[in-house]
C-alpha positions in Angstrom: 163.6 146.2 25.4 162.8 149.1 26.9 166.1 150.8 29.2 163.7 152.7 31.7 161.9 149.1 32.4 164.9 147.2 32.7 166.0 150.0 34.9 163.6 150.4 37.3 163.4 146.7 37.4 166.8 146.3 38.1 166.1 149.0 40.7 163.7 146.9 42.2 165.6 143.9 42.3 169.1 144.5 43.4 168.5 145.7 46.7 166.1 142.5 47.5 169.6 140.6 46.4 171.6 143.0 48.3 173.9 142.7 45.1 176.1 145.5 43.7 174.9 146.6 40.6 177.7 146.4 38.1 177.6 147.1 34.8 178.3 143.4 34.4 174.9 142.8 36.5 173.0 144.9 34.4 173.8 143.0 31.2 172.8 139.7 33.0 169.7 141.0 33.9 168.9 141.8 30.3 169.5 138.6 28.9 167.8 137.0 32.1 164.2 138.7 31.2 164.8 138.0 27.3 165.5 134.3 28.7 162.1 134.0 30.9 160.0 136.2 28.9 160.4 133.7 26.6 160.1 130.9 28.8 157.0 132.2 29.8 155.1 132.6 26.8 154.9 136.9 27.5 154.3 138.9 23.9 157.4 140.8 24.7 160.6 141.5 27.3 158.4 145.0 27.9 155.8 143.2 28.8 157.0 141.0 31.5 159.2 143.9 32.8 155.7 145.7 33.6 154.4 142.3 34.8 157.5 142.5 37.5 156.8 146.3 38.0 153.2 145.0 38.9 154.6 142.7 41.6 153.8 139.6 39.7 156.0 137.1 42.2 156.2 134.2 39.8 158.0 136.9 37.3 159.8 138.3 40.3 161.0 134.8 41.3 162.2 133.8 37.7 163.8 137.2 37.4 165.7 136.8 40.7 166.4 133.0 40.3 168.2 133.6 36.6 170.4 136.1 38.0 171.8 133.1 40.4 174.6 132.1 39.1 175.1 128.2 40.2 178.5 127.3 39.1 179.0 124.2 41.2 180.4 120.9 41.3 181.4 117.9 44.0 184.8 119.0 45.7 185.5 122.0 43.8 188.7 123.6 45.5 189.6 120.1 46.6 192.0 122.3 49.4 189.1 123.4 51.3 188.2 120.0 52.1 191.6 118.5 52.4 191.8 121.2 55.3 188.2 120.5 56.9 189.4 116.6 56.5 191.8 118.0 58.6 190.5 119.9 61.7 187.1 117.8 61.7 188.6 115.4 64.6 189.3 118.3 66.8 186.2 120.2 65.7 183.8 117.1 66.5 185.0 118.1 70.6 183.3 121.5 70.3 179.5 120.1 69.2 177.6 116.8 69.3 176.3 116.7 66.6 178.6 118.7 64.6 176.3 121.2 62.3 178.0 122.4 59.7 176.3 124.9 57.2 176.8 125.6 53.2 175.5 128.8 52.5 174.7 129.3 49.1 174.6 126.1 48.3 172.8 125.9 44.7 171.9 122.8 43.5 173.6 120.8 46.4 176.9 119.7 45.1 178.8 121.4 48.3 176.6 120.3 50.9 176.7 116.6 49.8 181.0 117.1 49.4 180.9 118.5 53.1 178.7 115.3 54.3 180.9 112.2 52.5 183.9 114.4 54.1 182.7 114.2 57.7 181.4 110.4 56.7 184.8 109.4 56.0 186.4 111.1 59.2 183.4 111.0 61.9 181.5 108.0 61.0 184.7 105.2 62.1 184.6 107.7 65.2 180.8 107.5 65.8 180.6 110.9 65.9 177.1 112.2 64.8 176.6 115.4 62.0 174.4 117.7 60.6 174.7 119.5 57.1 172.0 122.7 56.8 172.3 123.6 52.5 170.5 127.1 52.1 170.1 129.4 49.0 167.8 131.7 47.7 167.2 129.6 44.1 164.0 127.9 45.1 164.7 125.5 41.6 168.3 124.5 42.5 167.2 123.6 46.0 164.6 121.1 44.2 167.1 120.0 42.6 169.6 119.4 45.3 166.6 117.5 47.1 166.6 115.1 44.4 170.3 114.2 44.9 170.8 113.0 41.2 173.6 114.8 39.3 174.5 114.1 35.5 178.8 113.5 35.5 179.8 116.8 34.6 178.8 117.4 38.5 181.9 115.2 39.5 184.3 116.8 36.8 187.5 117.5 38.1 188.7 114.9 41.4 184.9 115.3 42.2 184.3 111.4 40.9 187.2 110.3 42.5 186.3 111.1 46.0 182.3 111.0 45.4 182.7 107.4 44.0 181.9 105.6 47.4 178.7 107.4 48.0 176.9 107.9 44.6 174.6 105.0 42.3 174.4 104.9 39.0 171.2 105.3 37.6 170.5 105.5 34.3 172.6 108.7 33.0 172.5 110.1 36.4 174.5 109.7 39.2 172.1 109.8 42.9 173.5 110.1 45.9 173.0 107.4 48.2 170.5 107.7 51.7 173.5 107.0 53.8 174.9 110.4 52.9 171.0 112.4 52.3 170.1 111.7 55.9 172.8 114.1 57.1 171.4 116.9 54.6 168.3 119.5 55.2 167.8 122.4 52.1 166.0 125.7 52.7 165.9 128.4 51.1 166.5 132.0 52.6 167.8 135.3 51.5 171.3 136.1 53.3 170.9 139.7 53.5 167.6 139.3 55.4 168.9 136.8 58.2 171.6 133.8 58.3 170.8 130.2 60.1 170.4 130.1 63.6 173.5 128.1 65.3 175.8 127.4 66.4 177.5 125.9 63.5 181.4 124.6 63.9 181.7 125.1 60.2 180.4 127.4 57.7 181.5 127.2 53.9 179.9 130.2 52.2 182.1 130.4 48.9 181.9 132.2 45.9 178.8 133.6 47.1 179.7 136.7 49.2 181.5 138.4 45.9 178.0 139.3 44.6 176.7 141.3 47.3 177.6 145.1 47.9 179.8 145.8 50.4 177.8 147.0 53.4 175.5 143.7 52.8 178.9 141.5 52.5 180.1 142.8 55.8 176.6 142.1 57.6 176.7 138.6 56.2 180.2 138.1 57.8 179.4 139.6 61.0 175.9 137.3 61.3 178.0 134.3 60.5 180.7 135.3 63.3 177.8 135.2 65.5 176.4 132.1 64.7 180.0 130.2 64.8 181.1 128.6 67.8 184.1 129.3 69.3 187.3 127.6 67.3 185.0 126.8 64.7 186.0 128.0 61.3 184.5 129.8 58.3 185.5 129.3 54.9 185.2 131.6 51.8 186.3 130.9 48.0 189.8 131.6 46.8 188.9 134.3 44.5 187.1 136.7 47.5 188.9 138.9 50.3 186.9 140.2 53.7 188.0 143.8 53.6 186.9 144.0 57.2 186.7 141.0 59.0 185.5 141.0 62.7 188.2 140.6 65.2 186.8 137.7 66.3 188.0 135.8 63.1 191.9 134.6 62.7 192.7 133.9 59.1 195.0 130.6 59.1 196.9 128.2 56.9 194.9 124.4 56.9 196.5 122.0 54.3 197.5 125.1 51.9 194.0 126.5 52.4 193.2 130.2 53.5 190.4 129.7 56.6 188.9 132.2 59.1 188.9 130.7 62.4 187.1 132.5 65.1 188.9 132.9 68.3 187.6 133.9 71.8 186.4 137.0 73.1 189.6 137.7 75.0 191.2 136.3 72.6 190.0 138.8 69.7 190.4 141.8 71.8 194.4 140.6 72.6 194.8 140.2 68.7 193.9 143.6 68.1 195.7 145.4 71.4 198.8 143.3 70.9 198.7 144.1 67.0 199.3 140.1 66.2 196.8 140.9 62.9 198.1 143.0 60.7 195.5 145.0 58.9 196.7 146.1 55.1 194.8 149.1 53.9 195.6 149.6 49.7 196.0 152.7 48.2 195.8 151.8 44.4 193.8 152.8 41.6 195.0 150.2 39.0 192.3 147.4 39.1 195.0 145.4 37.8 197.6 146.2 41.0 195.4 145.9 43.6 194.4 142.1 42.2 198.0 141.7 42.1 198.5 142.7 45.2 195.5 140.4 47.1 196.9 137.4 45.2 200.4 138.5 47.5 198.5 139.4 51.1 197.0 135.6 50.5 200.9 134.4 51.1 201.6 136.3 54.0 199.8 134.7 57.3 198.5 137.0 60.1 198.1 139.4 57.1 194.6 140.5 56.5 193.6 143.4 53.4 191.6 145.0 55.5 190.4 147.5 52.6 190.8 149.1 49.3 191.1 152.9 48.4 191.6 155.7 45.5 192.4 158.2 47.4 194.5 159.8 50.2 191.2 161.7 51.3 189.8 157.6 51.8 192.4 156.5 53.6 192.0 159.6 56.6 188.6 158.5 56.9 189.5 154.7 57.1 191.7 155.2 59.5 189.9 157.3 61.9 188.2 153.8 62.9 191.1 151.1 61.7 194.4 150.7 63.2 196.1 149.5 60.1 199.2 149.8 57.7 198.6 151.8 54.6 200.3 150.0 51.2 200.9 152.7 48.7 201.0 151.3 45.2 203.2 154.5 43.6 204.4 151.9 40.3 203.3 154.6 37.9 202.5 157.8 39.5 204.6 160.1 40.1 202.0 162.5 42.2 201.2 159.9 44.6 204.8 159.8 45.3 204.8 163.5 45.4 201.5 163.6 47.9 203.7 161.3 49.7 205.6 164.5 51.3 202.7 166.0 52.7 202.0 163.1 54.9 202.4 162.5 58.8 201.5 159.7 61.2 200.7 157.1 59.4 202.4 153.7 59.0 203.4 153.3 55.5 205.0 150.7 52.8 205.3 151.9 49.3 205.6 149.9 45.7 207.9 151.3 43.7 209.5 150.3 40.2 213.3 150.0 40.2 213.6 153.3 38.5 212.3 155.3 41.1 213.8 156.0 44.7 211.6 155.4 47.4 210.9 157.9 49.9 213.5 158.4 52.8 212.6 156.5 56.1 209.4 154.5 54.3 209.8 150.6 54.0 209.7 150.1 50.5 209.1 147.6 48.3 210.9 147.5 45.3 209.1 145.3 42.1 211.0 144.6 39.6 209.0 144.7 36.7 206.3 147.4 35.8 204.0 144.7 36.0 201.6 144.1 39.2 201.4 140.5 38.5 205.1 140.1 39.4 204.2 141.7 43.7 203.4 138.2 44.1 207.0 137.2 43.2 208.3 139.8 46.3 205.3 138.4 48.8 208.4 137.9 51.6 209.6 141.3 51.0 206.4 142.6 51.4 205.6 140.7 54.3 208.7 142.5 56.3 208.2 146.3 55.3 204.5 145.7 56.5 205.8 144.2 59.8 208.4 147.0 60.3 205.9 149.8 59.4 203.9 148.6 62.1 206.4 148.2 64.6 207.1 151.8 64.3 203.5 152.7 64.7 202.2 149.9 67.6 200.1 152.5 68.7 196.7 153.5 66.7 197.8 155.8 64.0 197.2 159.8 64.4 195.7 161.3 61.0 196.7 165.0 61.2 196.1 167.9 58.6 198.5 168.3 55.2 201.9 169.1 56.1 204.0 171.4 54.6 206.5 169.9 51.9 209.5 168.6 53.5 208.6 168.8 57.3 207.2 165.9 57.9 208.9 162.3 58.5 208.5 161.9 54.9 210.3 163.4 52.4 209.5 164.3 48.7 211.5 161.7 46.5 213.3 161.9 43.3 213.4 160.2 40.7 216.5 158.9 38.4 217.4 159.4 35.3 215.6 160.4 32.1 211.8 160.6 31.9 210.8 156.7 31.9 207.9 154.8 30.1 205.6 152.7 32.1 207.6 149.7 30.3 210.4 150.7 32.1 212.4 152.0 28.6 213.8 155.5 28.4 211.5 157.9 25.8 215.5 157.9 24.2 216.5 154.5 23.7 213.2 152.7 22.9 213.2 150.9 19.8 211.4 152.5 16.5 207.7 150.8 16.1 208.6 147.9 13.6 207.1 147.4 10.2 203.5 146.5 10.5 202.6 143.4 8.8 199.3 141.3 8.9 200.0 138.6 11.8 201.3 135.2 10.4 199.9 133.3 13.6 197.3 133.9 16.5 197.4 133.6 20.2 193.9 133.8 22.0 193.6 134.4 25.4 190.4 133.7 27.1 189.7 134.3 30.8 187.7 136.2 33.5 187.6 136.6 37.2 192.1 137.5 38.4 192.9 137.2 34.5 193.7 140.8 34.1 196.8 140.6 36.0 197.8 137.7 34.5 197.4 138.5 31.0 199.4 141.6 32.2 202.3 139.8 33.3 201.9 137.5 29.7 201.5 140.5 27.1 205.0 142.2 29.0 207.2 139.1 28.5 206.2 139.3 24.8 209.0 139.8 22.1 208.8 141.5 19.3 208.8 139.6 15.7 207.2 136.7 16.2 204.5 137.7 13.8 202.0 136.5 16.1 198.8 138.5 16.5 196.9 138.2 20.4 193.4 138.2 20.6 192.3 138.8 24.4 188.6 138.2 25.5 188.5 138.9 29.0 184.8 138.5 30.9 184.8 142.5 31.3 181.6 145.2 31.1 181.2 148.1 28.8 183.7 151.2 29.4 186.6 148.7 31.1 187.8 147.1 28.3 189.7 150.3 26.9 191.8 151.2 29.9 192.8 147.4 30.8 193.7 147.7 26.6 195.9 150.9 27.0 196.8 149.1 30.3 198.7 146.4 28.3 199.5 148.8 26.2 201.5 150.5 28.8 203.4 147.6 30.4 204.5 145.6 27.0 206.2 146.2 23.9 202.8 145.4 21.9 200.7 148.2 20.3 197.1 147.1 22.3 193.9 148.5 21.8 190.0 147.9 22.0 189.3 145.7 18.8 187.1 147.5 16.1 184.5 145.5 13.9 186.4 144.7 10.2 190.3 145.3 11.2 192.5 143.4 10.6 194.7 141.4 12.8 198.5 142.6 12.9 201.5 140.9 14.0 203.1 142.7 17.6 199.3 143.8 18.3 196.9 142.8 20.8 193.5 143.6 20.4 190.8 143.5 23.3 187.3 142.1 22.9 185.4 145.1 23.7 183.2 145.1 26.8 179.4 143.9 26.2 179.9 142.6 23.2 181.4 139.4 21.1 184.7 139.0 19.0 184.6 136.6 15.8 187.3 136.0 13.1 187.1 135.6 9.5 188.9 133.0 7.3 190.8 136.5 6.1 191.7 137.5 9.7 189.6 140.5 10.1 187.9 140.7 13.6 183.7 141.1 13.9 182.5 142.9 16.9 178.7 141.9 17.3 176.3 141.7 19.9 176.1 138.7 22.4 173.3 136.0 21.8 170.4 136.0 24.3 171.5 132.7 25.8 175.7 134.1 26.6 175.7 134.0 30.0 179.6 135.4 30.1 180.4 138.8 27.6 182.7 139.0 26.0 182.0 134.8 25.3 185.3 132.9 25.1 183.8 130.2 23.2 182.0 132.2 20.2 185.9 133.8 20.0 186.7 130.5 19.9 184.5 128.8 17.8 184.6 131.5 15.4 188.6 131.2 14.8 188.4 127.1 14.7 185.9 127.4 11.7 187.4 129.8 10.1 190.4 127.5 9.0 193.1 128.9 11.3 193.6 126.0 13.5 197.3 125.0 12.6 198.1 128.6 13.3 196.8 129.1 16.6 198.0 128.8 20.1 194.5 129.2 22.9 195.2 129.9 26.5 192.8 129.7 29.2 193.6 131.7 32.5 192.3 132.2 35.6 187.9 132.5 35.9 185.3 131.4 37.0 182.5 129.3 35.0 182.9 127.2 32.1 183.7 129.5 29.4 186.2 128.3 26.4 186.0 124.7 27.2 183.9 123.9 24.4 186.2 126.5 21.7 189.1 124.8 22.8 187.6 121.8 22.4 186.9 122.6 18.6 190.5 124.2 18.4 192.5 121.2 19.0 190.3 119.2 16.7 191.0 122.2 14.4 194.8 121.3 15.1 195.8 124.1 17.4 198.3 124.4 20.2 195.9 124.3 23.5 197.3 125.0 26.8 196.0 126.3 30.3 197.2 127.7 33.6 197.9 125.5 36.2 194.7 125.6 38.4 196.4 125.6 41.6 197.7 128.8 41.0 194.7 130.5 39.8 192.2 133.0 41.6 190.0 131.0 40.3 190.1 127.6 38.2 186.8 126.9 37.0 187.6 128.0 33.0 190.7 126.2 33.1 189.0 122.9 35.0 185.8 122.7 32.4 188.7 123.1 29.5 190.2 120.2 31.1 187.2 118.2 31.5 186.4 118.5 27.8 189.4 117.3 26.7 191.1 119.9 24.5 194.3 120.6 26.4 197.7 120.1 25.0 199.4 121.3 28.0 199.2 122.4 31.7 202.1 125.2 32.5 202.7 128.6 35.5 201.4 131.3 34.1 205.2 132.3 34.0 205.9 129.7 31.9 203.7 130.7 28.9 205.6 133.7 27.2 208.1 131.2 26.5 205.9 128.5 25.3 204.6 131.0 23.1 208.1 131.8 21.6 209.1 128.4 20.9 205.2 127.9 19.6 205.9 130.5 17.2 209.3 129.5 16.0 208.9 126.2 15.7 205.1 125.5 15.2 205.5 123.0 18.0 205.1 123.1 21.7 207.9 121.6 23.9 206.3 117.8 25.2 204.4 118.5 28.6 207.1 117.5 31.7 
C-alpha cells in the first residue's frame, strides 16, 4: 500500500471526523482500506485509495464507517444508569415528555438501556419519554433499527436487567415494541451540528475521546446548549472535559461522575465565588498525568481543567483560566528548579519523599516513585489544591521570570545522595543478579489507563522469582520504548522494548513493541511480526496469548488483564486456562475502563478477580507455590 495514498487519504478523512490523528489512528486506517478493499472486490488497497481520492462516496463511507469503533453492549457502566435510575423522578418535573439523547449510539445497545431505565421508573408514574440514538455509522444504525442483538450484547449484568424487555428469537435476542416505540435513530456527524433540544439527558460516552480537542470542546459546548436547565450530561469513565463550560457542575450520583448544568446565575456565582476548582497539570509523564485524572475523579467540585508540558503553556492558559496549577516535580529536578523563578500563581507540587518541597507551596508528598500510587493521597491532594486557592481567590497575575530567590518561591534542595527514580541511592543498590532464562511467565495484557497500572505492578516486583513478564499494552509505534525504560525506571526489573528471537529472562520485562505483534516459542524466545489485516487492537493481546498457550507453557503461566477498552485477551485467556494457567483480572470497578477485563469474564477463563494492588502479591505466592490463594 502506498504511504502517500494512505496519507493523503487520511488527510482527507480525519478532519470530516474531526478526529485527532494519532499514530494509533493511522494504523487503523490501514488495516480499514486493506479490510474494504477487499470487501469490495478492488484489484488492490492503491486502487481503492485513488477511488476515495476521486470522491467515490460509497468508498468514502466504508472508509469512514470502519474507522467507527462500536464497542457496545446493554448497560455497560451499570453506575451510569444506577445514577439516571436515580434523578429520572426529579428530572421527569423539568420536560413532558422527557427526551433524552445517546449520542454516538452505534448499533443501539445504549439507547434501548436508557429506554427499559426510564420504563421501569416513569412508566408506574405515567410519565411520557423520548429516546433520540444518533451516530455517524450509517450500518450500525440499521442495525440498531432492527433491535435484534446476538447474547454477547447483554454480557456483563446487561441480561440481567434487559431480561424483562427482550424475546427470544431464534439465536437472537429482539427487543420488544413496548420499549422500540420510545426510540428514533439518525445518523449525523457531531462536529457538524448536535440534535436540536432541549434534552434533560444526554449520555455521549466513550465517544468524545476520538475527536481532537478544539472539536471535543465544540461538542461540549453544543450539548450545554441543547440541555435544559438541571438536566445532566454524562460522559464515559475513561474521558476528562479539560474545559468544561461554567454552566456544567460535575457531581456524585450513585458513585457515578455526571455533569449537571446549573443556571445562568448560577454558573457565573460558581466561577466568581471560586466553588469549582479548576486543576491545570504540569506533567510530561503520560503515565503521571493518567495517574493523576484517576485522583481529580475522587475529589468533588474538582475539575482538570487542562493538561500541559511546559511552564511557557501554563502562562498562556492562564491568561484566560482562573485555575490552580499541579506541578508533577516526581523526577525532575529542573522543574523544581524552574520552580524559583515563579510568581503569582497558585501552586501544589508532587514530590517523592526524597525531595523537600518548595518553602510556602502546598505539597503533596507520594510515597512511592510510582504515579499510580497519587490516587492512594487523593484527600491530601484535595486540601493543598483548596489551600492554594484560598491564597489566590482572586484571578491569578502571570508576571515575567523572576530572579532566583526573590519571589514567594524559593529554590529547593534536595536530601541526601544522588537518588534513582526507584527511590535507591546510586550507593546502596543491590548488584544486577545472575541472569538466568525465566523459569515461569507473567503476561500482562491491557490498553486504555493500563500504563499506570502496570507501573504500579512492575514496582512491587521482587527480585528472584525467576519469573519473566511479558507486557502487550494497546500502544502505537515510537511509545512503546519510553513507557519500557519507564518501568525500567520505577522497578527493580531490567525492562526494555522486546526484540524478534531473544530470549525471555528471569527479573526482565519486555514490551511488545508498538505497531506490531509479540509470539512465544515452545523454547521461550519472543517473535516480533507484523499484525494480521483483521487485528483491530496492536499490539493484539490475544495473538500474545494464543501464541504462549500453544506453545506448551500453560502450567507455567500467570495472564493478567488490566484496565481497556474492547475485547482484547478474552479469547487467549480463554485458551490459557484450558492450557492450565493461573488467570486473573482487575476488579472492573476500579478500572478506567473495564471492557478487556469484562469480555475476559464473559468467556470464562478467569481464575480470580483481585485490586490491582493486590496482584504483586498474588504473583509472589503464584511463583512460590505454583498455586494462587482461593478467590475470597
Amino acid at each position: 500500500m502506498s504511504e502517500e495514498l494512505l496519507r493523503r487519504v487520511g488527510e482527507k478523512i480525519f478532519p470530516c471526523l474531526g478526529f485527532s490523528p494519532t499514530e494509533l489512528l493511522w494504523q487503523r486506517l490501514a488495516r480499514v482500506v486493506q479490510q474494504e478493499a477487499k470487501r469490495a472486490g478492488a484489484a488492490s488497497a492503491d486502487e481503492f485509495l485513488q477511488r476515495a481520492l476521486r470522491g467515490e462516496r460509497a468508498v468514502l463511507e466504508a472508509i469512514c464507517q470502519g474507522l467507527t469503533i462500536n464497542e457496545t453492549y446493554f448497560f455497560r457502566e451499570p453506575k451510569h444508569f444506577d445514577a439516571l435510575r436515580q434523578l429520572l423522578p426529579e428530572l421527569a418535573a423539568l420536560q413532558r415528555p422527557l427526551r433524552i439523547l445517546s449520542a454516538g449510539c452505534s448499533s443501539g445497545e445504549e439507547p434501548y438501556s436508557l429506554a427499559m431505565t426510564a420504563q421501569d421508573v416513569l412508566g408506574p408514574l405515567g410519565h411520557s419519554f423520548e429516546i433520540l440514538g444518533v451516530d455517524f455509522d450509517a450500518e450500525a444504525l440499521e442495525r440498531a433499527r432492527h433491535g435484534c442483538y446476538r447474547s454477547w450484547s447483554f454480557r456483563d449484568q446487561g441480561m440481567e436487567r434487559a431480561r424483562a424487555y427482550v424475546e427470544q428469537r431464534g439465536e437472537l435476542w429482539c427487543v420488544r415494541e413496548s420499549i422500540r416505540a420510545h426510540v428514533t435513530f439518525e445518523q449525523l456527524n457531531l462536529i457538524e451540528r448536535v440534535p436540536t433540544g432541549p434534552f434533560a439527558v444526554i449520555f455521549c460516552r466513550n465517544t468524545l475521546m476520538y475527536f481532537t480537542t478544539e472539536h471535543r470542546n465544540a461538542i461540549v459546548r453544543r450539548f450545554t446548549e441543547e440541555l435544559l436547565p438541571g438536566g445532566v450530561l454524562v460522559i464515559g469513565s475513561a474521558e476528562t472535559l479539560e474545559r468544561p463550560p461554567s454552566e456544567l457542575e460535575r457531581v456524585t450520583v450513585a458513585g457515578a461522575y455526571l455533569y449537571r448544568k446549573r443556571s445562568r446565575q448560577a454558573s457565573i456565582n460558581a466561577v466568581t465565588e471560586g466553588e469549582l476548582l479548576r486543576v491545570l497539570l504540569l506533567s510530561t509523564s503520560p503515565v503521571t498525568r493518567v495517574a493523576i485524572r484517576q485522583a481529580l475523579r475522587l475529589l468533588p467540585g474538582v475539575e482538570l481543567a487542562g493538561e500541559v508540558r511546559s511552564f511557557e503553556e501554563v502562562r498562556t492558559r492562564l491568561e484566560d483560566l482562573p485555575a490552580v496549577v499541579l506541578v508533577d516535580a516526581l523526577e525532575s529536578e529542573s522543574v523544581l528548579e524552574r520552580l524559583a523563578g515563579v510568581q503569582g500563581w497558585p501552586l501544589v507540587v508532587l514530590v517523592g519523599p526524597k525531595v523537600l518541597a518548595p518553602r510556602g507551596v502546598p505539597a503533596v508528598v507520594v510515597p512511592e516513585l510510582v504515579p499510580g500510587a497519587v490516587r492512594r493521597v487523593a484527600p491530601e491532594l484535595g486540601e493543598a489544591l483548596a489551600a492554594a486557592r484560598s491564597r489566590f481567590r482572586d484571578r491569578p497575575k502571570i508576571e515575567g521570570s523572576a530572579k532566583v530567590g526573590t519571589g514567594i518561591l524559593r529554590k529547593p534542595s534536595l536530601v541526601g545522595s544522588a537518588v534513582r527514580p526507584n527511590g535507591r541511592s546510586g550507593a546502596g543498590a543491590p548488584a544486577d543478579p545472575v541472569r538466568r532464562t525465566a523459569e515461569r511467565l507473567l503476561l500482562i495484557g491491557s490498553s486504555t489507563g493500563g500504563p499506570a497500572v502496570v507501573a504500579e505492578l512492575v514496582a512491587a516486583l521482587p527480585l528472584g522469582l525467576g519469573v519473566g513478564v511479558l507486557v502487550v499494552q494497546h500502544m502505537p509505534p515510537n511509545f512503546t520504548r519510553s513507557f519500557a525504560e519507564r518501568l525500567a525506571r520505577v522497578g527493580q526489573y531490567a525492562a526494555r522494548e522486546a526484540e524478534d528471537g531473544e530470549l525471555v529472562m528471569a527479573d526482565t520485562v519486555l514490551v511488545a513493541p508498538g505497531g506490531r505483534n509479540l509470539l512465544l516459542t515452545r523454547a521461550g524466545r519472543v517473535q516480533v511480526v507484523p499484525p494480521e489485516p483483521e487485528d483491530i487492537y496492536v499490539p493484539n493481546v490475544n495473538r500474545a496469548f494464543v501464541s504462549v498457550a500453544r506453545a506448551g507453557w500453560g502450567p507455567r503461566v500467570m495472564a493478567v488483564i488490566l484496565t481497556g477498552m474492547g475485547d482484547d485477551g478474552a479469547v487467549g485467556m480463554a485458551e490459557l486456562r484450558a492450557a492450565g494457567a493461573a488467570t486473573l483480572v482487575q476488579r472492573p470497578e476500579e478500572a478506567v475502563v473495564s471492557g478487556m477485563i469484562e469480555a475476559a469474564l464473559a468467556r470464562g477463563g478467569v481464575q480470580k478477580v483481585v485490586s490491582a494492588a493486590d496482584i504483586p502479591s498474588e504473583v509472589v505466592r503464584w511463583a512460590q507455590r505454583g498455586v494462587m490463594v482461593p478467590p475470597r
